[in-house]
C-alpha positions in Angstrom: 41.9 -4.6 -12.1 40.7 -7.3 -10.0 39.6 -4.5 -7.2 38.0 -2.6 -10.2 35.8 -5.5 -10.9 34.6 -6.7 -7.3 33.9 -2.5 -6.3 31.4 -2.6 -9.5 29.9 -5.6 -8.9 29.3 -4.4 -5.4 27.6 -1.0 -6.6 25.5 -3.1 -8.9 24.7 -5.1 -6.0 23.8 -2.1 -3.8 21.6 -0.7 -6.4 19.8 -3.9 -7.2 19.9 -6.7 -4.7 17.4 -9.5 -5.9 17.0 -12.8 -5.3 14.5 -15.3 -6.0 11.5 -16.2 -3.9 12.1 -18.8 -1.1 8.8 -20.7 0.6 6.9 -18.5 -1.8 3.5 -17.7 0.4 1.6 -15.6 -2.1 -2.4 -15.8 -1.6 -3.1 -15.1 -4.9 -3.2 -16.8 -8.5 0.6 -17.0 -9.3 1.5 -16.8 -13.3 4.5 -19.0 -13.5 5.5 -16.4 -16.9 6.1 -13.9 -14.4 9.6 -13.4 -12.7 9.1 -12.7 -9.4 12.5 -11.8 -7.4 12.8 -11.1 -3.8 14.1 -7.5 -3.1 15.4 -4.9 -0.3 15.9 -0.9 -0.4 16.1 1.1 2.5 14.1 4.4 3.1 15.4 7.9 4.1 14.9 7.1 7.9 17.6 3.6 7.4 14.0 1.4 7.3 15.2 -1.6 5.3 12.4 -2.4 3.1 11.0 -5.9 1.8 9.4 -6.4 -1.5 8.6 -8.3 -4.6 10.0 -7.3 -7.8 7.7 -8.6 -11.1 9.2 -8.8 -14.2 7.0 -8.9 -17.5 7.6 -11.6 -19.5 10.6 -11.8 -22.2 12.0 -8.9 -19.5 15.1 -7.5 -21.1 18.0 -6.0 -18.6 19.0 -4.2 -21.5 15.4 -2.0 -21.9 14.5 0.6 -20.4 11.0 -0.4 -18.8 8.2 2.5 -16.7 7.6 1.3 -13.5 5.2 0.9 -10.7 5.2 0.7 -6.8 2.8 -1.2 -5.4 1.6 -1.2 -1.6 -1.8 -2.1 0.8 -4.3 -2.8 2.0 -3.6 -1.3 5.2 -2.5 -4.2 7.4 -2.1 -6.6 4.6 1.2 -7.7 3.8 3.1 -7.9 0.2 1.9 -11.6 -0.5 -2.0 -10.4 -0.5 -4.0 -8.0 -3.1 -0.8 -5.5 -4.0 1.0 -8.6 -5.0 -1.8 -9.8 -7.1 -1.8 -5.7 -8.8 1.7 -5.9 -9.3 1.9 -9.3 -10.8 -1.6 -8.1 -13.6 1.0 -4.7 -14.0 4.2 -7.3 -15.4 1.4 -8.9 -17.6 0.8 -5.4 -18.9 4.4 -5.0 -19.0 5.4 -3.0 -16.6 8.5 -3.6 -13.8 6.0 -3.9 -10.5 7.5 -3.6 -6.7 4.7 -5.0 -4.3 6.7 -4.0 -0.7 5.9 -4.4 2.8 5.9 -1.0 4.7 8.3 0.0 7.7 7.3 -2.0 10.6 5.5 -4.7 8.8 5.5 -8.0 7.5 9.6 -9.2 5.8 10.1 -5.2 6.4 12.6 -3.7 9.3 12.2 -1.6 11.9 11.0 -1.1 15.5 9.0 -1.5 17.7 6.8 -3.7 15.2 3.2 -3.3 13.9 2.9 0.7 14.6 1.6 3.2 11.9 3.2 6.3 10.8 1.8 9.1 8.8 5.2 10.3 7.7 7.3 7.3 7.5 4.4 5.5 5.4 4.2 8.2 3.3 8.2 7.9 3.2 8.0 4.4 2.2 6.2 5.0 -0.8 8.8 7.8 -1.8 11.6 4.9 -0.8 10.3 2.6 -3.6 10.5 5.5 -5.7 14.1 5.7 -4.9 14.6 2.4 -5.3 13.1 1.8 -8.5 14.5 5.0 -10.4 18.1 3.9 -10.4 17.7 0.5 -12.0 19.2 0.3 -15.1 16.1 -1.3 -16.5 13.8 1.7 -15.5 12.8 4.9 -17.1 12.6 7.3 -14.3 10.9 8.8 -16.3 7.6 6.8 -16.3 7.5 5.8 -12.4 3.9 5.2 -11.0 2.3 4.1 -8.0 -0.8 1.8 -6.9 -2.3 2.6 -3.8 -4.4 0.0 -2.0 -7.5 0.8 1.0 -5.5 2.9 3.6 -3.0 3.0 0.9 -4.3 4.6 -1.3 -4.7 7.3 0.8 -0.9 7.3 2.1 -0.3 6.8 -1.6 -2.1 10.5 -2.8 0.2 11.9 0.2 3.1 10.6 -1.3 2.1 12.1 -4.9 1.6 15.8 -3.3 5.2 15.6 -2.1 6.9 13.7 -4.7 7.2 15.5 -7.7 8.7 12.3 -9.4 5.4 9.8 -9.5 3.9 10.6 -12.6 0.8 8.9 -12.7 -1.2 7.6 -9.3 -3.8 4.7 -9.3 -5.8 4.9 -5.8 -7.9 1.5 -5.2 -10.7 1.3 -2.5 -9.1 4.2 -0.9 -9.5 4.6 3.0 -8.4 8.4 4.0 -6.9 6.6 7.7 -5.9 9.9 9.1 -9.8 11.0 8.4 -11.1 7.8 9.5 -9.1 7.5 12.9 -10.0 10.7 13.7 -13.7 10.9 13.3 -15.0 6.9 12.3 -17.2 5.9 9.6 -19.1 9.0 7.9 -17.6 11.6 10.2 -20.4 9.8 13.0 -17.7 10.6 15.6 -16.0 13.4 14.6 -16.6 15.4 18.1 -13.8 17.1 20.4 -15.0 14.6 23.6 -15.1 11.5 21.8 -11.6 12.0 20.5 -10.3 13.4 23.9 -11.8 9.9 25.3 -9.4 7.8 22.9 -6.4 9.7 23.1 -6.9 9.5 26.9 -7.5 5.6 25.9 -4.4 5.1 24.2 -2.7 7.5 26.3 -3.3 5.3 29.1 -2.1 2.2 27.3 1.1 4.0 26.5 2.0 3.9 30.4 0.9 0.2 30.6 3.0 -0.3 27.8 6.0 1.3 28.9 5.9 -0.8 32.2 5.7 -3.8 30.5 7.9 -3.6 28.0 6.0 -4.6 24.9 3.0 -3.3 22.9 -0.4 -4.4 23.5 -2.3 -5.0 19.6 -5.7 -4.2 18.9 -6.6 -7.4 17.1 -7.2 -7.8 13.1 -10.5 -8.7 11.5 -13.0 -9.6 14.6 -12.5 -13.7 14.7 -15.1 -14.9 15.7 -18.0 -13.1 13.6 -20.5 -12.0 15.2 -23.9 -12.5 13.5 -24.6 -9.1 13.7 -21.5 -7.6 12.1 -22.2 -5.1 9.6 -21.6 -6.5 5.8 -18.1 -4.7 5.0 -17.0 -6.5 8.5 -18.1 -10.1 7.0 -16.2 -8.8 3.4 -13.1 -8.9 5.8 -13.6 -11.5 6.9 -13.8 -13.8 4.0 -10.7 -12.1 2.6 -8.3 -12.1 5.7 -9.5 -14.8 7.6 -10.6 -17.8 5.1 -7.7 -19.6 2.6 -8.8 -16.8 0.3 -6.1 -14.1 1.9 -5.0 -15.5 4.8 -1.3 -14.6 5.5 0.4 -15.5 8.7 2.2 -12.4 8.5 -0.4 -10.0 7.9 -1.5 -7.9 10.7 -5.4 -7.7 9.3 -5.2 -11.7 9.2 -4.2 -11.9 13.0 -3.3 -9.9 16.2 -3.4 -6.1 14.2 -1.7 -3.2 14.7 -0.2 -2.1 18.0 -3.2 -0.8 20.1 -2.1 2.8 20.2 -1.2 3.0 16.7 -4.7 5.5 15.9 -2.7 8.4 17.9 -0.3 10.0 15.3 -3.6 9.4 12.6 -5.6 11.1 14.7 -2.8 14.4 15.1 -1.1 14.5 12.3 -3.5 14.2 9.2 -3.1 13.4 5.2 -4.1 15.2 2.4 -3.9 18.3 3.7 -1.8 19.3 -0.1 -4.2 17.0 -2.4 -5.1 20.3 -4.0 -1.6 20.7 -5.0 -1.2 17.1 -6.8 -0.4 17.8 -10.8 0.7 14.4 -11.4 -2.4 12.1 -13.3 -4.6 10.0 -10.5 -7.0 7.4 -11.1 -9.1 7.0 -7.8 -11.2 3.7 -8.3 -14.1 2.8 -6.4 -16.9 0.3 -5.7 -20.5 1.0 -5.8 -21.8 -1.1 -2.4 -18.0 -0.1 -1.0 -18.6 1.5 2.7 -15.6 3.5 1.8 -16.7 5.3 -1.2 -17.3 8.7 0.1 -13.1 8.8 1.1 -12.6 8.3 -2.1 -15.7 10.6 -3.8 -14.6 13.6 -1.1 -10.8 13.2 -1.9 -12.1 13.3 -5.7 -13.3 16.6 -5.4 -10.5 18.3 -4.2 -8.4 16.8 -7.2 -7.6 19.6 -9.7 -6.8 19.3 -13.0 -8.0 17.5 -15.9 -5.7 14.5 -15.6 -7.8 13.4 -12.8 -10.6 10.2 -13.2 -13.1 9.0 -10.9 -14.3 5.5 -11.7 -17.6 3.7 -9.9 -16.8 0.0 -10.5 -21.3 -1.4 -10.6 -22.3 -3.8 -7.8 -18.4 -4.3 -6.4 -17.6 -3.9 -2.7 -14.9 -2.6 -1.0 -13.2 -5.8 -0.8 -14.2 -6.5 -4.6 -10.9 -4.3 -5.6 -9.0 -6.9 -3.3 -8.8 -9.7 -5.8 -12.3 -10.2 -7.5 -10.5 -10.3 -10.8 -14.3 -9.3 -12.5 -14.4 -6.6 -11.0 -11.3 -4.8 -10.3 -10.9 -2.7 -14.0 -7.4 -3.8 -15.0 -7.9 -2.9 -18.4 -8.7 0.6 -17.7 -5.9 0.5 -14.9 -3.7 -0.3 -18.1 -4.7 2.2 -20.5 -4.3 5.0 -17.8 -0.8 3.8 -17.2 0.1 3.7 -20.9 -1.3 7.1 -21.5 0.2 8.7 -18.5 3.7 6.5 -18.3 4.6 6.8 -22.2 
């Protein structure tokens, strides 16, 4: 009897270890009605993952609630803007996981601080995993919130995963496009990207010899005078009291400096046609990103795809500018979509 007991309080364990936030170092607003635990699930790769579970308020084990994963920006950790969407998703009542991706932030593997294409991807699939055998989710109604380069990774995880049922994509970077041909296509040319392969290539070697991985920096610290606006947006956000984290990548030393390479060979998106799930791709007017998200748009079919222009907002606006980012029609997509 006694061995009865302890194996199923072990598979409950297994399926749901949580425990409650220690030297909590959210950046955000925290809304001491919302239960916040501390959580870990593992991906198909053995990737332990890192996250933060929000509860809505008057949460009831016995229910049967839809849920959300939450992840990005790109670089940003679990304490920064997807904690701040998953905490306004509990208000809505919703069960919210806000995670750090594989190789970043509370998250395992190594080495640390590198991208992947297919593991990122993975990750979001992993919270999937994770969420749809807790006894208190409907799986159902399981969603997603992609953030910046998330929300591209995010719309590569909905052409494969047949079991996220409604996709919100905020400030969406498309990183594979990006890395490969910079801001507006401006570089997309065979030499220029022979010359950073060759780059990074070369830092690969350097790397090997040394034995650790040079980073590319975060946000450019100091400022130039000169920086382009969406630069200085970054700025405010990752390097002032207003999202600094000392784990986030974009706050400090950034990702390792060959990280571009698999971006570069290996793109997203190349199924978006194929998504039937619902998606919600949100963007700001001013936002230097907007035609990632306008293009990717396009090749959306269905009529369970919406395209919303948020007025005046920039690209970091859908970061935590709580007057701008549309919760309430973030919300109403999720209840039409996740009933």
């Amino acid at each position: 009897m006694l061995r009865t007991i302890l194996l199923s309080a072990l598979a409950v364990f297994m399926a749901s270890p949580s425990f409650a936030l220690e030297n909590d170092t959210r950046v955000f607003k925290i809304d001491p009605e919302i239960r916040a635990d501390k959580v870990r699930f593992h991906n198909r790769y053995g990737i332990e993952l890192t996250g933060d579970m929000y509860f809505p308020k008057g949460f009831d084990p016995s229910k049967k609630y839809a849920a959300i994963a939450v992840c990005g920006p790109f670089g940003a950790v679990k304490e920064q803007v997807s904690g701040l969407y998953a905490q306004e998703m509990a208000k809505a009542g919703y069960v919210a996981v806000a995670f750090d991706p594989s190789f970043t932030g509370e998250s395992g593997g190594n080495a640390r601080y590198v991208p992947s294409p297919e593991i990122n991807t993975e990750d979001f699939s992993a919270a999937v995993d994770f969420l749809s055998v807790q006894d208190y989710v409907d799986p159902e109604r399981i969603g997603i919130i992609g953030v910046c380069g998330w929300g591209g990774i995010g719309l590569n995880a909905a052409a494969a995963d047949t079991r996220i049922k409604a996709s919100v994509i905020s400030t969406m970077y498309d990183m594979s496009r990006v890395s490969r041909n910079g801001y507006n296509d401006a570089n997309d040319s065979a030499d220029v990207r022979y010359a950073m392969k060759k780059a990074m290539n070369d830092q690969r070697t350097k790397d090997y010899k040394a034995g650790t991985y040079a980073r590319a920096g975060g946000v450019v610290d100091p400022l130039p005078e000169d920086a382009p606006q969406f630069v200085k947006d970054y700025y405010a956000y990752y390097k002032t009291p207003r999202g600094y984290h000392a784990r986030s990548l974009n706050s400090n030393e950034g990702w390792n400096a060959t990280g571009a390479l698999p971006m570069i060979n290996m793109p997203m998106l190349t199924d978006a046609e194929d998504i039937r799930s619902a998606v919600l791709i949100i963007h700001g007017e001013k936002a230097h990103s907007r035609y990632m998200g306008e293009d990717t748009f396009k090749r959306l079919k269905g009529d369970n795809k919406k395209l919303m222009i948020i007025p005046g907002a920039s690209h970091c606006d859908l970061y935590d500018n709580m007057e701008k980012i549309p919760f309430a029609e973030i919300e109403a997509f999720f209840a039409e979509y996740l009933k």
